[in-house]
FIRO-115372 format. One line per 4 residues: their letters; for each residue x, y negated, z negated of N, C-alpha, C. Coordinates in pm, whole numbers, m for minus. Layout:
N
A = X/Y/Z/X/Y/Z/X/Y/Z | ...
//
This chain:
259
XXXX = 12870/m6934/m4583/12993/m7012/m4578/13108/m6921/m4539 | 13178/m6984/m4459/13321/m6880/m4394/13428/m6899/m4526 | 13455/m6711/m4460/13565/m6714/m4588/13692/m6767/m4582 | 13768/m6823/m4669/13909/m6868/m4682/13983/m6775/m4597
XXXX = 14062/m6810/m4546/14184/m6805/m4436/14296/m6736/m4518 | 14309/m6638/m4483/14444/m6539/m4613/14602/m6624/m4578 | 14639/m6666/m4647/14813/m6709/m4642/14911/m6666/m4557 | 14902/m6732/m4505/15017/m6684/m4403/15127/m6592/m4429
XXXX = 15212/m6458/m4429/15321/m6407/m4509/15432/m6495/m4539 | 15477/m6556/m4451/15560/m6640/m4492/15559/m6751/m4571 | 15440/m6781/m4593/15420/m6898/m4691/15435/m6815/m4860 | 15318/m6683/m4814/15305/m6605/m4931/15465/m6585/m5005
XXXX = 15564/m6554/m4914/15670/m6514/m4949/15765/m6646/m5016 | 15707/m6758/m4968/15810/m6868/m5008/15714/m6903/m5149 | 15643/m6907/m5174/15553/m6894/m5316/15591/m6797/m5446 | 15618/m6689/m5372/15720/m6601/m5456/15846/m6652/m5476
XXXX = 15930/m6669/m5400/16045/m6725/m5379/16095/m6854/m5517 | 15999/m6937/m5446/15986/m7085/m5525/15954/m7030/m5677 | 15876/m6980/m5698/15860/m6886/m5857/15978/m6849/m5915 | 16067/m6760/m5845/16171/m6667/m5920/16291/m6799/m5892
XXXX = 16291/m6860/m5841/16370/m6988/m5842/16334/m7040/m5973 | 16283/m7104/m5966/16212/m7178/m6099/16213/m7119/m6249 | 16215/m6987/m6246/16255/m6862/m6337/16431/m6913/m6331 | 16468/m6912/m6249/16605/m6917/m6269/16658/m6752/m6216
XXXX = 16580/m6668/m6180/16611/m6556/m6187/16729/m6487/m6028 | 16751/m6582/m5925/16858/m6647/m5848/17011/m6713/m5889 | 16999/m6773/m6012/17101/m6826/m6011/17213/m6846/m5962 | 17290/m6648/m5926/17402/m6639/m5865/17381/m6617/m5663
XXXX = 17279/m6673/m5667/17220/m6590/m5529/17110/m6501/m5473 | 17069/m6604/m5346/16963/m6512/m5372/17012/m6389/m5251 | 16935/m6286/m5222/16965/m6166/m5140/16986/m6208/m4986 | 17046/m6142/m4929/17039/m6179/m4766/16898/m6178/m4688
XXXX = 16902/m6224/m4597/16741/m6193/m4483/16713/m6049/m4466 | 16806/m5981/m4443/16767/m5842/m4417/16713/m5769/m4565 | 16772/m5804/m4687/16725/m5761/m4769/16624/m5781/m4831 | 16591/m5904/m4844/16454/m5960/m4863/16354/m5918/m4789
XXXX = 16383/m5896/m4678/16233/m5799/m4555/16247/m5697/m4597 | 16349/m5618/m4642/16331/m5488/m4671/16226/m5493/m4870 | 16245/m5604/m4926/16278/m5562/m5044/16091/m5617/m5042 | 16039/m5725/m4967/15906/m5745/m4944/15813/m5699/m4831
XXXX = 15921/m5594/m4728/15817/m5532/m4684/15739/m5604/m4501 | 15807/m5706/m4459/15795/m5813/m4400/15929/m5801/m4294 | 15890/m5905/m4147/15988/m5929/m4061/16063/m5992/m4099 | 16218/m5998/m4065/16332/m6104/m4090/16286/m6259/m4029
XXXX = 16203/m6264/m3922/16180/m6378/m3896/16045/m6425/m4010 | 16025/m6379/m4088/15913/m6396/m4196/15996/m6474/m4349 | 16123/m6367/m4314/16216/m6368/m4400/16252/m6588/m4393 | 16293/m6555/m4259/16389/m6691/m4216/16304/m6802/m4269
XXXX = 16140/m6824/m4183/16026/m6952/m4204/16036/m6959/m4397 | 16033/m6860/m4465/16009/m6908/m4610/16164/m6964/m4701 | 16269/m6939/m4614/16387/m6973/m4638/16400/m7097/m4600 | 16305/m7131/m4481/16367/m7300/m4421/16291/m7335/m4477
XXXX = 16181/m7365/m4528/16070/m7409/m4623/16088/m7458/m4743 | 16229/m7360/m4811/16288/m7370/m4927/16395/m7488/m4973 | 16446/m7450/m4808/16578/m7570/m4767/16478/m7694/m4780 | 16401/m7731/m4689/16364/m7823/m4638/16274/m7900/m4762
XXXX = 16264/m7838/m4907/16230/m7861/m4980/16317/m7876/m5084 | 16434/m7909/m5049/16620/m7948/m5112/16604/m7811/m5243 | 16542/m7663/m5253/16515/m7626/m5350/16673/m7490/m5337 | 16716/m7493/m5207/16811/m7421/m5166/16920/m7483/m5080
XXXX = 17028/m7402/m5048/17131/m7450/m4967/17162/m7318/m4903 | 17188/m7309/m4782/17257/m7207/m4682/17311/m7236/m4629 | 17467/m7191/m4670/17629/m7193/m4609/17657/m7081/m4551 | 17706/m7106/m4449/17753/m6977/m4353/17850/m6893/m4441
XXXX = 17875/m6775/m4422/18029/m6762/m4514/17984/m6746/m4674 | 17878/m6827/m4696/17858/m6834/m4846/17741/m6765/m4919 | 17626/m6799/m4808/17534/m6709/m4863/17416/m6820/m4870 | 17295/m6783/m4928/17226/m6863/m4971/17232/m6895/m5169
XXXX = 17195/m7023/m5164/17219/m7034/m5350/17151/m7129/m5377 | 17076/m7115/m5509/16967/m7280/m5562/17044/m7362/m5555 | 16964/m7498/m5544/16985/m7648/m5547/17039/m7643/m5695 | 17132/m7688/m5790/17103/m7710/m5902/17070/m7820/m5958
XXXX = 16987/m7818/m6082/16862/m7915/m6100/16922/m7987/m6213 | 16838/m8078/m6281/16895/m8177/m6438/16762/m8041/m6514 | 16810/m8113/m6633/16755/m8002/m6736/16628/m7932/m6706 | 16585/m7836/m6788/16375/m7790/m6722/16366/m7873/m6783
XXXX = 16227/m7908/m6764/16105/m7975/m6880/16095/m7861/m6986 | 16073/m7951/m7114/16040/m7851/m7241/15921/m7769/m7189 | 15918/m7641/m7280/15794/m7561/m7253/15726/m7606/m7350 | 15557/m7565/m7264/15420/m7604/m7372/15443/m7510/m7501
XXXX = 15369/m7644/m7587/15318/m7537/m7681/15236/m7495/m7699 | 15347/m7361/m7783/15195/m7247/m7828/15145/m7211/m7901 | 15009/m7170/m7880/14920/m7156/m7981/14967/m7060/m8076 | 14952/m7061/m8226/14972/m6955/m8319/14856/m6873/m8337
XXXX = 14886/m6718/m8279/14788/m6663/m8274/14751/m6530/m8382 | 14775/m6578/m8466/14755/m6490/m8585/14634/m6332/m8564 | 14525/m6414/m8537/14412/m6295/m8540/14401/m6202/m8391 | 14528/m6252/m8357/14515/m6165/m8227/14597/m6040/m8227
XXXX = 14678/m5998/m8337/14784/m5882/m8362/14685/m5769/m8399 | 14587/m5756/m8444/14481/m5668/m8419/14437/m5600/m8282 | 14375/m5681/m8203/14366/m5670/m8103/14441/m5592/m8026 | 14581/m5653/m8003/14673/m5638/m7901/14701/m5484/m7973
XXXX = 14711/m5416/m8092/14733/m5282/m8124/14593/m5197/m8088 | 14480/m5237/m8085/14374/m5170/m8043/14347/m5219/m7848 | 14423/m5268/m7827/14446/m5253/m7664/14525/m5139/m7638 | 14626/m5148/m7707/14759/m5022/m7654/14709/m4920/m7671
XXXX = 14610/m4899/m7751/14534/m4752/m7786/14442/m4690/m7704 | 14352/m4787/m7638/14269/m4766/m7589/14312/m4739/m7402 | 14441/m4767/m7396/14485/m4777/m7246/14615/m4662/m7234 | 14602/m4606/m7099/14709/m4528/m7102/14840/m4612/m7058
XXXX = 14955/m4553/m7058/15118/m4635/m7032/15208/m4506/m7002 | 15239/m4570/m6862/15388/m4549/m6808/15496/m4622/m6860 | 15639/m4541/m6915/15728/m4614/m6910/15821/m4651/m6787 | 15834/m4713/m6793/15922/m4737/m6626/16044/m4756/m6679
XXXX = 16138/m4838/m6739/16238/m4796/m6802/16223/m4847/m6962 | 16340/m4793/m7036/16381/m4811/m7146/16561/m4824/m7186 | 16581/m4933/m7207/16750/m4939/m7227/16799/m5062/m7291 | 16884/m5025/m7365/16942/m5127/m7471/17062/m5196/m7377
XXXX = 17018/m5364/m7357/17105/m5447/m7261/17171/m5569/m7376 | 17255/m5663/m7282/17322/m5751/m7328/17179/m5792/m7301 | 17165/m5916/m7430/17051/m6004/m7389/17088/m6123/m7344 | 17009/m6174/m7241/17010/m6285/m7129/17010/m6406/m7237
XXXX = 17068/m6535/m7229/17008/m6665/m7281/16883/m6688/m7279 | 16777/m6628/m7222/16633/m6653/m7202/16580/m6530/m7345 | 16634/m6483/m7336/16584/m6375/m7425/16600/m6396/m7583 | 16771/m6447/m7562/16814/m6435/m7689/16781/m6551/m7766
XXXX = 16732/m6651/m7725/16669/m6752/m7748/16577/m6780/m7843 | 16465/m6695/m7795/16325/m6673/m7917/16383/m6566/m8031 | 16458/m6480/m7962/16423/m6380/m7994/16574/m6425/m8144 | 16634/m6562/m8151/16734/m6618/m8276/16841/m6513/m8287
XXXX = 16907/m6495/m8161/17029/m6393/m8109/17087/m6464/m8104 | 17261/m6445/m8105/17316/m6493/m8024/17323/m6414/m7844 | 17386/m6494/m7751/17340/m6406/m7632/17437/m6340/m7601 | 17395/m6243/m7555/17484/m6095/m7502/17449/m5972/m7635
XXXX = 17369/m6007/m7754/17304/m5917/m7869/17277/m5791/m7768 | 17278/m5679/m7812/17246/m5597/m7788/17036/m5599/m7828 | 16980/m5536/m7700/16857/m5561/m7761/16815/m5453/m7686 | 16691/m5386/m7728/16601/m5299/m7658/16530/m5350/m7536
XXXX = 16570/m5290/m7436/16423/m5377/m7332/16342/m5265/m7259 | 16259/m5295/m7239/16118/m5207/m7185/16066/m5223/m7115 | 16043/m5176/m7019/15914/m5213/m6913/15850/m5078/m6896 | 15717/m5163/m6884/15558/m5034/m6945/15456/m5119/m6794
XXXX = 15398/m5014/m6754/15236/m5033/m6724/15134/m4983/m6759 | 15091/m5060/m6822/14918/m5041/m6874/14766/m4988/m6788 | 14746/m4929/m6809/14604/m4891/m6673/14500/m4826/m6784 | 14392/m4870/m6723/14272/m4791/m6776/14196/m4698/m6625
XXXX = 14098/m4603/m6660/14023/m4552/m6560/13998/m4614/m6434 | 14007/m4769/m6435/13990/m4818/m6301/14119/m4833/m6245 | 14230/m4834/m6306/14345/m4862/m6239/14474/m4946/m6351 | 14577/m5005/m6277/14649/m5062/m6347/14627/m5121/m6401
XXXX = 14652/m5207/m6492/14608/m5317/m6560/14698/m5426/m6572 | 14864/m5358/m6645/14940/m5488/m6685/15051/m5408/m6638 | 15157/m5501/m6654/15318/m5481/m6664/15408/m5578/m6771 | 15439/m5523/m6852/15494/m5531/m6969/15640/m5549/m6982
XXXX = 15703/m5638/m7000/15781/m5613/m7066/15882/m5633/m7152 | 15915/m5567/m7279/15941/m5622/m7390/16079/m5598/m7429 | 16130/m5724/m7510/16268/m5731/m7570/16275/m5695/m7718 | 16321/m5598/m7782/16350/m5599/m7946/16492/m5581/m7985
XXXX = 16507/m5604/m8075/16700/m5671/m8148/16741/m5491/m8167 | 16802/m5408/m8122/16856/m5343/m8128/16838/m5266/m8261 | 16899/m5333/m8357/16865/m5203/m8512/16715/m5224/m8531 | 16619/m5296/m8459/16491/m5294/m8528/16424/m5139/m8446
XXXX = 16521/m5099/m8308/16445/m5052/m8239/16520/m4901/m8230 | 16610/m4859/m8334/16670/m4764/m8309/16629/m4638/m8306 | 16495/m4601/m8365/16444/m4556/m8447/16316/m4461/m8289 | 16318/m4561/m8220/16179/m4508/m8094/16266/m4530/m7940
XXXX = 16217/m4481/m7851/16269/m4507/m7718/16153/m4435/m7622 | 16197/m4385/m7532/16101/m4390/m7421/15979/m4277/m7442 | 16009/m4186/m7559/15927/m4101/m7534/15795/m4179/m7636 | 15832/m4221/m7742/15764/m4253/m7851/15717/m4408/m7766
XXXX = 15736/m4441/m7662/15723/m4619/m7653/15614/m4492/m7543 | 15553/m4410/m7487/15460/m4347/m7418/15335/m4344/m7489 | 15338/m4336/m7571/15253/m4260/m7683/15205/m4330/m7770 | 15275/m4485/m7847/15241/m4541/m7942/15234/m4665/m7923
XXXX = 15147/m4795/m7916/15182/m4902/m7914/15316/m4991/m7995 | 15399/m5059/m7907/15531/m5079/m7971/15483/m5149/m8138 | 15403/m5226/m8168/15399/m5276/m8307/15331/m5161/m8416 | 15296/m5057/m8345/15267/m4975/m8516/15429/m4887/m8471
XXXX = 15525/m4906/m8362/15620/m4801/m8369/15744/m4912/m8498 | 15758/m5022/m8442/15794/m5106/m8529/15808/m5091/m8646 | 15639/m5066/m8713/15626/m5054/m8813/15650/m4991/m8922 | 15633/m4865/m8822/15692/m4752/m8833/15878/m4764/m8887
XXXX = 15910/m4854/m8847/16043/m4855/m8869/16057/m4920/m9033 | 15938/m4958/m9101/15990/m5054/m9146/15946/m5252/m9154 | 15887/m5275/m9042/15874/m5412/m9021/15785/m5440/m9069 | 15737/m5534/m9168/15637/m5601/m9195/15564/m5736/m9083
XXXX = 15482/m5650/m8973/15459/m5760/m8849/15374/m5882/m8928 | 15398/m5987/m8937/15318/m6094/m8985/15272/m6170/m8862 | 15301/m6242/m8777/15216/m6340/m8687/15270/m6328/m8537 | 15275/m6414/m8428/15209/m6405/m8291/15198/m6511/m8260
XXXX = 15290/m6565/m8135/15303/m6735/m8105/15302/m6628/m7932 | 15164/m6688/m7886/15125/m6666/m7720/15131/m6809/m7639 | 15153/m6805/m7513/15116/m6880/m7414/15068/m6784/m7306 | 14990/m6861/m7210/14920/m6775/m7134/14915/m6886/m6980
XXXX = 14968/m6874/m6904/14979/m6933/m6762/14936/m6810/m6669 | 15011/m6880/m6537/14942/m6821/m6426/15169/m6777/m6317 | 15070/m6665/m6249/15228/m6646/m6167/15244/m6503/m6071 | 15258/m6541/m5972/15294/m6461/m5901/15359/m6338/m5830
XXXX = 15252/m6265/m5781/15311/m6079/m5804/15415/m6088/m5705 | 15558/m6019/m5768/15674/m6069/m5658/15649/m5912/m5620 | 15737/m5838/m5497/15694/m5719/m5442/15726/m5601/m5560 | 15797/m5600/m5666/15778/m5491/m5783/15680/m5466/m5819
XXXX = 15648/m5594/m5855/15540/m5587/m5986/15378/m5548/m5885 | 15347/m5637/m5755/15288/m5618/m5696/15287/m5455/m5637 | 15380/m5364/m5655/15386/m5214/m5599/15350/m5159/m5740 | 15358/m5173/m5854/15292/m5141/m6001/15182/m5152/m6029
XXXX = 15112/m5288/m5978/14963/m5316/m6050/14882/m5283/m5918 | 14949/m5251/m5804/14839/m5241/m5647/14785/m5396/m5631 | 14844/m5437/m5598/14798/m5581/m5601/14874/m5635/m5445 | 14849/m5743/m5358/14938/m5767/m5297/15031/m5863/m5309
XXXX = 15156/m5881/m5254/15257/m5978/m5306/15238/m6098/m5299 | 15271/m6202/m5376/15213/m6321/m5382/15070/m6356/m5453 | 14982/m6213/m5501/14849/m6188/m5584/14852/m6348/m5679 | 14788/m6380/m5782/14785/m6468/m5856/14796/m6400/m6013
XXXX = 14855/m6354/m6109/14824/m6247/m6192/14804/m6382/m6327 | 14769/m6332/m6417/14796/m6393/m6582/14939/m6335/m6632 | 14973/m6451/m6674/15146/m6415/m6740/15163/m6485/m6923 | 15141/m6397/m6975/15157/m6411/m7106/15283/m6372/m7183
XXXX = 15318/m6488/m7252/15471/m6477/m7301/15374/m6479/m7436 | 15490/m6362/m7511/15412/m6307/m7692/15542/m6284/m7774 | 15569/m6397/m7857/15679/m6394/m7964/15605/m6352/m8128 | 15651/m6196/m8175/15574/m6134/m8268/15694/m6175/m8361
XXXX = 15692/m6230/m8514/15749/m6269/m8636/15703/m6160/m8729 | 15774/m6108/m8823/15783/m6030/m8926/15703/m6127/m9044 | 15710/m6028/m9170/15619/m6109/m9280/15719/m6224/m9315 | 15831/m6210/m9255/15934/m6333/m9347/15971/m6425/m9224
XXXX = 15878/m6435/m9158/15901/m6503/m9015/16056/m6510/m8951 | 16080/m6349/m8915/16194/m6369/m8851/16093/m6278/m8670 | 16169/m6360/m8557/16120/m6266/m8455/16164/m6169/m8400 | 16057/m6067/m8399/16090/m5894/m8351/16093/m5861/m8292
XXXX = 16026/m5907/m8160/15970/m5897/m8043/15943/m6021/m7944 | 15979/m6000/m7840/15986/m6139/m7711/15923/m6033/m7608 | 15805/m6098/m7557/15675/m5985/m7448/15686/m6121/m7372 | 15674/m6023/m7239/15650/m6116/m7152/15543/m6047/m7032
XXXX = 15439/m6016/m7049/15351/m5963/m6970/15267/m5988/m6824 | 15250/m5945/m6706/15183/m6003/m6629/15035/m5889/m6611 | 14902/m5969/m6604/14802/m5887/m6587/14705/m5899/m6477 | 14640/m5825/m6395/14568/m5822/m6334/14407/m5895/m6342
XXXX = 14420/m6014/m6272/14322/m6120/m6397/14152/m6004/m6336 | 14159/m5939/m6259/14049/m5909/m6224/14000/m5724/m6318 | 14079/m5729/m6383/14055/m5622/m6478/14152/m5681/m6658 | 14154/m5785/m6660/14147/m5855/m6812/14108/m5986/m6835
XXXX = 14062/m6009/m6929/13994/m6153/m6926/14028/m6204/m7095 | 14061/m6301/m7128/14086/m6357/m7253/13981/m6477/m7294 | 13876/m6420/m7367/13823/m6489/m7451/13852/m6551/m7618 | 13829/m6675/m7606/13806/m6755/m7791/13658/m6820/m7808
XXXX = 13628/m6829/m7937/13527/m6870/m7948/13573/m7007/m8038 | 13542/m7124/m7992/13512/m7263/m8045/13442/m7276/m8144 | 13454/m7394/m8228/13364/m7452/m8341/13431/m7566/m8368 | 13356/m7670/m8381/13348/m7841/m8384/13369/m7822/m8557
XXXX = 13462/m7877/m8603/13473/m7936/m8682/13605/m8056/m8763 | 13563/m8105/m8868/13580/m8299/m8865/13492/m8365/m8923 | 13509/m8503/m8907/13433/m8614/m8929/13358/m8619/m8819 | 13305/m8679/m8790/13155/m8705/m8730/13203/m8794/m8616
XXXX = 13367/m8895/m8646/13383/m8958/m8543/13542/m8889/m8530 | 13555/m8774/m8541/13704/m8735/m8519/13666/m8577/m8496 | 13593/m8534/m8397/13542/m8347/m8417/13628/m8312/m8322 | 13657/m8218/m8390/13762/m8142/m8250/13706/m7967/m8295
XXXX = 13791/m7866/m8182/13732/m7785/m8139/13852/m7669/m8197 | 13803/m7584/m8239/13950/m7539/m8291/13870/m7375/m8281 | 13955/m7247/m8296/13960/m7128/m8231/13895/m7048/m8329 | 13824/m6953/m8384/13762/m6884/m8475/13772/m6770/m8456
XXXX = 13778/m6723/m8316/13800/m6580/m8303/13858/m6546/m8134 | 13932/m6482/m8191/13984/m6429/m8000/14001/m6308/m7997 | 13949/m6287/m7861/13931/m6144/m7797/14002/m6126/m7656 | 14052/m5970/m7632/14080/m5963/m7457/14055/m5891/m7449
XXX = 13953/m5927/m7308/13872/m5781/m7267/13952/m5747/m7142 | 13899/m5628/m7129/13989/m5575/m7023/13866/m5453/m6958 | 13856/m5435/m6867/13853/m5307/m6799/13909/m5223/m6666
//
């Protein structure tokens, strides 16, 4: 059977595009044509086809003089919910151990409304933010990266966030980590993240958002991770139970493998 037909760049690029839109991560604008080829690596006329694509999909507007800027929309849709993942805070500390990490940066920012959100801030809190890549012997693995409330995080920074997985550094501080509310979707390597994991732009990666609660359920941590689905894999194991005319399937144990 013939193989699939690779994506056109320009489509690839308006796929990205349409993503970080949808993120909201545009709001004030997005970059010029020239910068966008430079910033993905691609012709300006590569640039232009995923821009009219965008228009032509009412998802943008381009004013001479003005620039390009999103459509603005009526509210998002609520986000899914997520699973409470209690038995998985094990795990995720015997992952960080077992994998080496780059820090790529470390710096205490105003936190975004997206951030400050889970994380029961008000916004503009001062918070720790991080970005890490994960790799084992075969290569990269993940890109990481995490928000913590400022006095929880005073205590570690870039050298100690090298060396230790962030929840025993936490702990270290002090925190009693109690539980773990994950979602796990799908999303697209924009040209950063895609120059981090070796992947190419537009790749398909796993994107896991991880809100970690203390023993008194306050939250410590807001992760927002993307992984290389072809070197991690997330397994649960099922079990039926109920009445006989009401069985449902509920989670017993979860694992992520990775290599």
């Amino acid at each position: 059977m013939a193989s699939a037909m690779p994506l056109p760049k320009y489509h690839q690029l308006y796929l990205v595009l349409r993503e970080q839109l949808a993120e909201g991560r545009h709001d004030t604008g997005l970059p010029g044509e020239l910068a966008l080829a430079g910033q993905f690596g691609v012709a300006r006329v590569t640039v232009r086809k995923a821009l009219e694509r965008l228009e032509a999909e009412g998802l943008i507007e381009r004013t001479p003089g003005r620039g390009t800027v999103p459509v603005k929309r009526g509210e998002p849709p609520a986000a899914p919910e997520r699973a409470q993942l209690t038995g998985l805070l094990e795990n995720i500390v015997s992952m960080g151990l077992r994998t080496a990490v780059k820090v790529l940066a470390c710096d205490v920012v105003a936190a975004p409304e997206a951030v400050a959100r889970p994380l029961a801030l008000p916004t503009g809190a001062p918070v720790q933010k991080a970005v890490r890549v994960r790799s084992t012997r075969e290569g990269p693995l993940s890109h990481i990266t995490t928000w913590v409330p400022e006095p929880l995080a005073r205590g570690f920074g870039r050298r100690e966030l090298a060396r230790q997985p962030i929840l025993l550094l936490l702990e270290g501080q002090g925190v009693r980590i109690g539980r773990a509310e994950q979602a796990i979707s799908a999303r697209l390597a924009d040209a950063d993240v895609a120059r981090h994991l070796q992947v190419d732009v537009g790749s398909a990666l796993l994107a896991v958002q991880r809100l970690i609660f203390d023993a008194d359920d306050r939250p410590v941590q807001w992760l927002q991770g993307l992984y290389r689905p072809d070197r991690y894999q997330y397994q649960m194991q099922l079990s039926r139970v109920g009445t006989v005319d009401a069985k449902l399937w509920v989670s017993t144990a979860l694992t992520a493998q990775f290599h």
